[in-house]
C-alpha positions as CSV (number, residue, x, y, z in Angstrom):
1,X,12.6,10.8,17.7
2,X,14.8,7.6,18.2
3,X,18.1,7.8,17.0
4,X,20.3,4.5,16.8
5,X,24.1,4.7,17.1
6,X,27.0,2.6,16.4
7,X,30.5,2.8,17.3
8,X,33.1,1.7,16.0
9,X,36.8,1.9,17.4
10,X,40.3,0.3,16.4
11,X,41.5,-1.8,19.1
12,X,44.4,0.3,19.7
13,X,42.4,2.9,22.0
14,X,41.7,3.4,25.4
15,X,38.3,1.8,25.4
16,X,37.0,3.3,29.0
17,X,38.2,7.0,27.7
18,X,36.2,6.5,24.7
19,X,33.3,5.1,26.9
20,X,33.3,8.6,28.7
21,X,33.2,10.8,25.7
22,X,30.4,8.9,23.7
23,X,28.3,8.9,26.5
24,X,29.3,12.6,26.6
25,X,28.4,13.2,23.3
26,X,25.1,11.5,22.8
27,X,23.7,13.1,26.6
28,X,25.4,16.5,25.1
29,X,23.2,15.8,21.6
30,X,20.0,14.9,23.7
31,X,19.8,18.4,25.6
32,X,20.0,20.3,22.3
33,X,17.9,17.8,19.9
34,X,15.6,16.2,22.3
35,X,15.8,13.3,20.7
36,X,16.8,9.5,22.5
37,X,20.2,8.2,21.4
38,X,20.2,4.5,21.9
39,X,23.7,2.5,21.7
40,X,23.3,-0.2,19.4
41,X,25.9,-3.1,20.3
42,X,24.6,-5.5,17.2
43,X,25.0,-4.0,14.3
44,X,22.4,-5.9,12.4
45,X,19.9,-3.8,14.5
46,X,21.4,-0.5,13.7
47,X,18.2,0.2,11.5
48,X,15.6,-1.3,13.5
49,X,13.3,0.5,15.2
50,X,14.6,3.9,14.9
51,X,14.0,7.3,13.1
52,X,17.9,8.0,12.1
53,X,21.0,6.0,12.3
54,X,24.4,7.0,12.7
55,X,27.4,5.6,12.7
56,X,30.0,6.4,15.3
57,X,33.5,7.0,14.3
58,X,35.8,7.0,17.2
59,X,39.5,6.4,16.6
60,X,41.8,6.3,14.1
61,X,42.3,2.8,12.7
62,X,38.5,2.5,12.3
63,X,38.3,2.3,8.8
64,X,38.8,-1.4,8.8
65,X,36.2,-1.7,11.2
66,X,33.7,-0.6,9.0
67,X,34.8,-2.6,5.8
68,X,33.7,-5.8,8.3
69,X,30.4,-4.5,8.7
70,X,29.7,-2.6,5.5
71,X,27.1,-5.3,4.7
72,X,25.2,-4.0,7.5
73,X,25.3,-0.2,6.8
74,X,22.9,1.7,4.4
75,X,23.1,4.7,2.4
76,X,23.0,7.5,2.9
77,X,26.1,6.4,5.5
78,X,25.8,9.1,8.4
79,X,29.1,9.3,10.4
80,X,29.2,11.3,13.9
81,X,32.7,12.3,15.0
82,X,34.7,13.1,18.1
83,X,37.2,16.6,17.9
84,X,39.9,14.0,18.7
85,X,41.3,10.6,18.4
86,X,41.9,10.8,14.7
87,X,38.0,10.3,14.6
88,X,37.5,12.7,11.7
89,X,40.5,11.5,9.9
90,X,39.1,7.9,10.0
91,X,36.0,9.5,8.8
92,X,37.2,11.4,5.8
93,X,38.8,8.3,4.8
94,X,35.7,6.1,5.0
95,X,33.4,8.6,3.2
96,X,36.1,8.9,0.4
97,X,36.0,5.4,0.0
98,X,32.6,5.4,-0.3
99,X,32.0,8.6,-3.1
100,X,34.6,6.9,-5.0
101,X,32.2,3.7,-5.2
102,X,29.5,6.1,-5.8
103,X,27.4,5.5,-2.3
104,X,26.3,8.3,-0.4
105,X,27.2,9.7,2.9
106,X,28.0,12.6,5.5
107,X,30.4,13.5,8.3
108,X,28.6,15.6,11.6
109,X,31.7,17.4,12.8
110,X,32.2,20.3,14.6
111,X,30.7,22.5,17.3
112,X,27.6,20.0,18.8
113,X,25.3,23.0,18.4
114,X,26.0,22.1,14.3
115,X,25.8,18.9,14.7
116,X,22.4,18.8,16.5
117,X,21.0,21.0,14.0
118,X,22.3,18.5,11.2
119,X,20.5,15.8,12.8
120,X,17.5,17.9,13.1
121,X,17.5,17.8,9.6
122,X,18.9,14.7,8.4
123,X,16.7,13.3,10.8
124,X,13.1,15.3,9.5
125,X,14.1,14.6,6.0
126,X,14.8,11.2,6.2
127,X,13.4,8.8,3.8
128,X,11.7,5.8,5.4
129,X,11.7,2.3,3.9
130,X,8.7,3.0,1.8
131,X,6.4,1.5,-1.2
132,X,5.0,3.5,-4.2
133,X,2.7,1.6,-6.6
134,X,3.1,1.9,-10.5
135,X,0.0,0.7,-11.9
136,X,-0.2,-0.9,-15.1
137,X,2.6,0.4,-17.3
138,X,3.4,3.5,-18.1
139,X,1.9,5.7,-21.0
140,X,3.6,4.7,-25.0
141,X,4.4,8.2,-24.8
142,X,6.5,8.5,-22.1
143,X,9.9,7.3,-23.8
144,X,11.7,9.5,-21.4
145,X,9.8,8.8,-18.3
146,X,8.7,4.8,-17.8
147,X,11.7,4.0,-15.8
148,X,13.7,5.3,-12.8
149,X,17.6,4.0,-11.6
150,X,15.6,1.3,-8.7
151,X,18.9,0.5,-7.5
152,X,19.4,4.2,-6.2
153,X,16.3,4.7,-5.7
154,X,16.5,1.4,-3.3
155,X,20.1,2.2,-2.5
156,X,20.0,6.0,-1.8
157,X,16.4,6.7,-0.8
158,X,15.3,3.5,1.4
159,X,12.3,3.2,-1.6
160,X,10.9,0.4,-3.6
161,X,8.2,0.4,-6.8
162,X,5.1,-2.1,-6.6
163,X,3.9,-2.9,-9.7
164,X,0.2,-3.9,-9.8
165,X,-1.5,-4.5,-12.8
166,X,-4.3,-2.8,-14.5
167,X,-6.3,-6.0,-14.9
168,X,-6.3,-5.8,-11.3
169,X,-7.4,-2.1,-10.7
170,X,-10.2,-3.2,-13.3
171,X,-10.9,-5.6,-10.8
172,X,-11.6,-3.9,-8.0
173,X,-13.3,-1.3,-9.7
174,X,-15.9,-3.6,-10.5
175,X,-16.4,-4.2,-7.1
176,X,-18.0,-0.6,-6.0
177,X,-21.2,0.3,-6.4
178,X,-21.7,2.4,-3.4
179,X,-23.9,5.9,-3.7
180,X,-22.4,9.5,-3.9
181,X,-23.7,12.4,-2.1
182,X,-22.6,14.9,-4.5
183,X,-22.4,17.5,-1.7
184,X,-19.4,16.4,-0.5
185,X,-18.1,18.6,-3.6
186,X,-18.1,22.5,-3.9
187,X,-19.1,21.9,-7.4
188,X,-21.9,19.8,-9.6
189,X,-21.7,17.2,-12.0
190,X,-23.8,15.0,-14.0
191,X,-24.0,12.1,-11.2
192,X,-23.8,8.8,-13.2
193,X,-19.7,10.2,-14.2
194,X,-19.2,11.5,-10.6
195,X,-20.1,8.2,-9.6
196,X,-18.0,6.1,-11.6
197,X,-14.9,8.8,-11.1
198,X,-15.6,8.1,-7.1
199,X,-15.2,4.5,-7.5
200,X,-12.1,4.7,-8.8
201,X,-11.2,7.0,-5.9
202,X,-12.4,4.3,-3.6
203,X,-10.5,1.1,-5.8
204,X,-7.4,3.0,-5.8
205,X,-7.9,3.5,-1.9
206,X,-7.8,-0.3,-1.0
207,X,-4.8,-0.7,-3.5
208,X,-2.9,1.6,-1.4
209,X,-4.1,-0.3,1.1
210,X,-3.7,-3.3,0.6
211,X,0.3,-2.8,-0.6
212,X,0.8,0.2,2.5
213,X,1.5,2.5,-0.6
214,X,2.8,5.9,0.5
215,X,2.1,6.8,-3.4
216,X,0.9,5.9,-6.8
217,X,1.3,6.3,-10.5
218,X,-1.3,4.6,-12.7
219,X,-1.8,4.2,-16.4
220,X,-4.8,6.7,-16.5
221,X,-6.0,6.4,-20.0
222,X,-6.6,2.7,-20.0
223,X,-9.5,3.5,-18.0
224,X,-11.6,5.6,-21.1
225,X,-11.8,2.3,-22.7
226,X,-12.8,-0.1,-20.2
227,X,-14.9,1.8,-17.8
228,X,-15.5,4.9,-19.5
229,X,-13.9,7.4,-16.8
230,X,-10.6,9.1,-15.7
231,X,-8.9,8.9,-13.1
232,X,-8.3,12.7,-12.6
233,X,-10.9,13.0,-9.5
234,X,-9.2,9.8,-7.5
235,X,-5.4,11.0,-8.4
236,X,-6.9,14.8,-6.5
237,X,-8.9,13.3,-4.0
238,X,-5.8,11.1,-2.9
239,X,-3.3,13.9,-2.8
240,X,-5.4,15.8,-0.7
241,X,-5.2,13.1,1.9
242,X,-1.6,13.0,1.1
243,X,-0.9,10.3,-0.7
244,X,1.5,11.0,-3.8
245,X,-0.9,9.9,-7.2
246,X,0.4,11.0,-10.3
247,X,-1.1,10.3,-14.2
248,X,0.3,8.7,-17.0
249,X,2.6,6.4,-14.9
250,X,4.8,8.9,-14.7
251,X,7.4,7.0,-12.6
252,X,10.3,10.2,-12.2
253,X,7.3,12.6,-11.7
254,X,5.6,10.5,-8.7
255,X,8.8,10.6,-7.0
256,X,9.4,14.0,-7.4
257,X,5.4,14.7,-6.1
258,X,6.5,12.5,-3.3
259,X,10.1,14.3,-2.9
260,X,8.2,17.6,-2.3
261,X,5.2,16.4,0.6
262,X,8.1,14.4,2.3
263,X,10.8,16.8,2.6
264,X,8.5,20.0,2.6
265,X,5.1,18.4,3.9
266,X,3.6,20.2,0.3
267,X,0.8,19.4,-1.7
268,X,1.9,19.7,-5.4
269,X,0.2,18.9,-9.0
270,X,1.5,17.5,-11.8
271,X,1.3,19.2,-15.3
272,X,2.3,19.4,-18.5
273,X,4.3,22.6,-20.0
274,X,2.0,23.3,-23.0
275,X,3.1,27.1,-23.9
276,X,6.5,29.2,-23.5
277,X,7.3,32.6,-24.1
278,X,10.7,33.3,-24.1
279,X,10.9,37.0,-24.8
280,X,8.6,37.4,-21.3
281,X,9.9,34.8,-19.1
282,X,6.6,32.9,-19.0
283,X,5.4,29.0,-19.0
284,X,1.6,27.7,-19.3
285,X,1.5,24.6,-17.6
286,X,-1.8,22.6,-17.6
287,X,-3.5,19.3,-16.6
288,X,-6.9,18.0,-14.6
289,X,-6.1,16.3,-11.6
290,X,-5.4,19.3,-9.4
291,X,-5.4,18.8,-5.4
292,X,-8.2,20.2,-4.5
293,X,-7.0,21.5,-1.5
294,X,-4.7,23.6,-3.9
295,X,-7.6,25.4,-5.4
296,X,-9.5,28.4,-4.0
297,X,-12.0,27.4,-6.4
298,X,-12.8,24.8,-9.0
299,X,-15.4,23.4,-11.2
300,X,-15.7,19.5,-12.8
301,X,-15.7,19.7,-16.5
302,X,-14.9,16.5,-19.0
303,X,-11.7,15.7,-19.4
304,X,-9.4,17.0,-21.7
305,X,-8.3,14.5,-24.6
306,X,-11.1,12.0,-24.7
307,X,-14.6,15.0,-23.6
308,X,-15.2,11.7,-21.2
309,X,-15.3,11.5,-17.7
310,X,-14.3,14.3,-15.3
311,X,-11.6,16.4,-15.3
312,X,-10.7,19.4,-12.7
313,X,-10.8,23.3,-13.7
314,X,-9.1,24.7,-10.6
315,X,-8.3,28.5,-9.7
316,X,-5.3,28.8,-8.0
317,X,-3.6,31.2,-5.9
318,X,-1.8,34.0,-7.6
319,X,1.4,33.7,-5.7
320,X,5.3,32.6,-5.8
321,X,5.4,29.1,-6.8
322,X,8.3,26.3,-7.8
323,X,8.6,24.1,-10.6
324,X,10.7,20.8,-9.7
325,X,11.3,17.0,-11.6
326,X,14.2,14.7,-10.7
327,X,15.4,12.9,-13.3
328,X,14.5,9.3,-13.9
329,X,18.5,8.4,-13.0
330,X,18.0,10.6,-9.9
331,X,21.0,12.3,-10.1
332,X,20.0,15.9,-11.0
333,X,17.0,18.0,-10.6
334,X,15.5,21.1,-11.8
335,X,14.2,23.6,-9.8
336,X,12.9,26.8,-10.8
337,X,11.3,29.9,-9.0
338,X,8.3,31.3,-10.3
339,X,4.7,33.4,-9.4
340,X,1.3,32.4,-10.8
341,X,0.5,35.8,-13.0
342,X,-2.7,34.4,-14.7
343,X,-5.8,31.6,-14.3
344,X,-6.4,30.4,-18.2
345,X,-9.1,29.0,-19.8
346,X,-8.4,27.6,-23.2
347,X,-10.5,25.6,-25.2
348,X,-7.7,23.5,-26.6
349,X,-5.5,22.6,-23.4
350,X,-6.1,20.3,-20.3
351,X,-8.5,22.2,-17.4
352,X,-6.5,23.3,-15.0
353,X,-4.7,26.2,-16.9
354,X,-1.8,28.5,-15.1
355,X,0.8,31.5,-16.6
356,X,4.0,31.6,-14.9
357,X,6.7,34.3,-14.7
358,X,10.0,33.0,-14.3
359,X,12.7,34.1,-12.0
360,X,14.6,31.3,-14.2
361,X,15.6,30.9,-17.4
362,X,12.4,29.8,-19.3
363,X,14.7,28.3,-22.0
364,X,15.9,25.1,-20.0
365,X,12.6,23.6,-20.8
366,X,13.7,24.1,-24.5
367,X,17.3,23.0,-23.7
368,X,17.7,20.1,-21.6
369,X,14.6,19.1,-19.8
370,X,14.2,16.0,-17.3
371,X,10.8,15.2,-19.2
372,X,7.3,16.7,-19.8
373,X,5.5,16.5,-16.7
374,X,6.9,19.0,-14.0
375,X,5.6,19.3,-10.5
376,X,4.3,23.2,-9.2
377,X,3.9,23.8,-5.5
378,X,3.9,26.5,-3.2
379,X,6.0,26.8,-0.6
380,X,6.3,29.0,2.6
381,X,10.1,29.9,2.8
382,X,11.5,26.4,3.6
383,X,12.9,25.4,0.3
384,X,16.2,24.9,1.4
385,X,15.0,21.5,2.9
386,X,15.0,20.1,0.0
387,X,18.1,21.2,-1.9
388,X,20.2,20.2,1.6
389,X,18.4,17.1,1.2
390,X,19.3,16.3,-2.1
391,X,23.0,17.5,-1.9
392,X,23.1,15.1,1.1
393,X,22.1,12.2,-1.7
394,X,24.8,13.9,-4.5
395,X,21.6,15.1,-6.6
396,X,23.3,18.0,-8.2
397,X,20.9,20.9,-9.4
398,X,20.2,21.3,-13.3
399,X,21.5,25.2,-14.1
């Protein structure tokens, strides 16, 4: 990891002194990180090249300093501190200043051994300049869910929507007509519709491609009139290869799909709740574009709405899961605890069919929900990544 640093100072201070304990600090935060801490002397380069970037508070009188060169900085604003030198009282003035304009930030203060780890995980967490394609618009029915706040979503988490038409999806599409060798599946379909579906797959590849997409939301049921398919094979083939596809053009629910395998390296599938039980704590939540890779088995059946095309029945593992969306004004989230009790198979809901028992109160989806799609994953004890994350950002937690 490369970690850029820069300093600022008021010019009241013993310059040398200072020169001693920075270089102090950052050799000191190298032996218990492992990471490179490179001075940055031009500010305008503070974000180039480098995994993490921090700003050095180290005197009093600094606050000034950074004023100058706020134009330069960029949320979320990182400050590293001395124990001295009114460095942390320069600091708590600068990051007040900062909430009260409602930008994002941190002060690393106190024993290094904290502050390392705080880098460790500022630093793992850290959301990288990145594009996500919405394409076509999203679905009528998403009143709650076609937009998302870009300007934090720029501002806060370094990312930025592509918007690609379907016309142009459509085009590509038409480009494909490469064979399938249906054993690359663990399950059989009529070939003409695994065909088409696998095309798709394929178009939506070079878009990601061609616009270094790190995700995707497309407008799914556009494609049962024009070409006669779904999309649900592509949008599972793609996030097992880890890239972030989500249905409906869901913007809010790709994010939070690509909240989860950035912070906590997780798969996750998008659903909709579709049954609640209130008196037993329990959720059915339902849709056919599983991950594949989330499965331990599944079969390829039509899908759901339109009995055209393919859609995914997937058995999944009967273990603790979580339920997560982040609003489309990404500044709350849900999060709720839960275990898989049961594999359904209704006739009358989407393929991929799972009971949850809550740890949670059931009743905020009744409430004051974030929207209809939610996001389920597993997840192997490291959950707390992404609440510190979010905290970090002022995302507050829906209770």
């Amino acid at each position: 990891m490369k970690i850029n640093v820069y300093a600022i100072i008021s010019s009241l201070h013993d310059d040398e002194f200072i020169k001693e304990e920075r270089a102090k600090l950052l050799s000191t935060l190298h032996d218990l990180t492992n990471y490179n801490f490179e001075l940055v002397n031009d500010v305008s380069k503070l974000y180039s090249d480098s995994d993490l970037s921090l700003i050095l508070v180290e005197s009093g009188g600094s606050e000034n300093e950074f004023l100058k060169n706020l134009k330069h900085f960029k949320a979320p604003y990182i400050f590293l501190t001395f124990p001295h030198n009114n460095s942390l009282a320069a600091s708590l003035e600068i990051l007040t200043y900062l909430k009260n304009n409602n930008l994002k930030g941190e002060i690393l203060h106190g024993e290094n051994e904290y502050i390392a780890k705080r880098i460790i995980e500022i630093a793992n967490n850290e959301i990288k300049t990145t594009k996500l394609g919405v394409i076509g618009k999203p679905s009528d029915w998403l009143i709650s869910s076609s937009t998302i706040n870009e300007k934090v979503l720029k501002n806060n988490f370094n990312c930025e929507l592509v918007n690609i038409s379907t016309k142009e999806l459509l085009e590509e599409i038409a480009k494909h007509n490469e064979d399938l060798d249906p054993s690359m599946f663990n399950a059989s379909f009529d070939y003409d519709e695994l065909k088409k579906a696998y095309h798709i797959y394929l178009s939506l590849r070079n878009l990601v491609n061609k616009y270094d997409l790190k995700g995707l939301t497309i407008r799914c049921f556009d494609l049962l009139t024009t070409v006669k398919s779904t999309s649900c094979l592509a949008l599972s083939l793609l996030n097992d290869e880890g890239i972030i596809a989500g249905c409906e053009g869901d913007i809010p629910g790709m994010f939070s799909m690509y909240l989860i395998r950035k912070i906590l390296h997780e798969p996750s599938f998008i659903a909709n709740p579709s049954n609640i039980d209130v008196k037993n704590n329990e959720i059915v939540l339902a849709h056919c574009s599983i991950p594949l890779k989330m499965t331990t088995s599944y079969y390829f059946n039509t899908h759901y709405e339109s009995n055209i095309g393919i859609g995914i029945k997937g058995e999944l593992k009967k273990e603790n899961v979580y339920i997560f969306r982040i609003s489309e004004s990404l500044d709350k989230y849900v999060l709720l605890k839960g275990h898989i009790e049961e594999n359904l198979n209704r006739f009358n809901l989407c393929r991929t069919q799972i009971k949850v028992k809550l740890e949670d109160d059931v009743t905020y989806f009744l409430t004051h929900p974030l929207g209809n799609h939610h996001i389920i994953f597993y997840n192997n004890g490291n959950i707390k990544e992404l609440t510190t994350a979010l905290s970090l950002l002022d995302v507050n937690k829906v209770q």
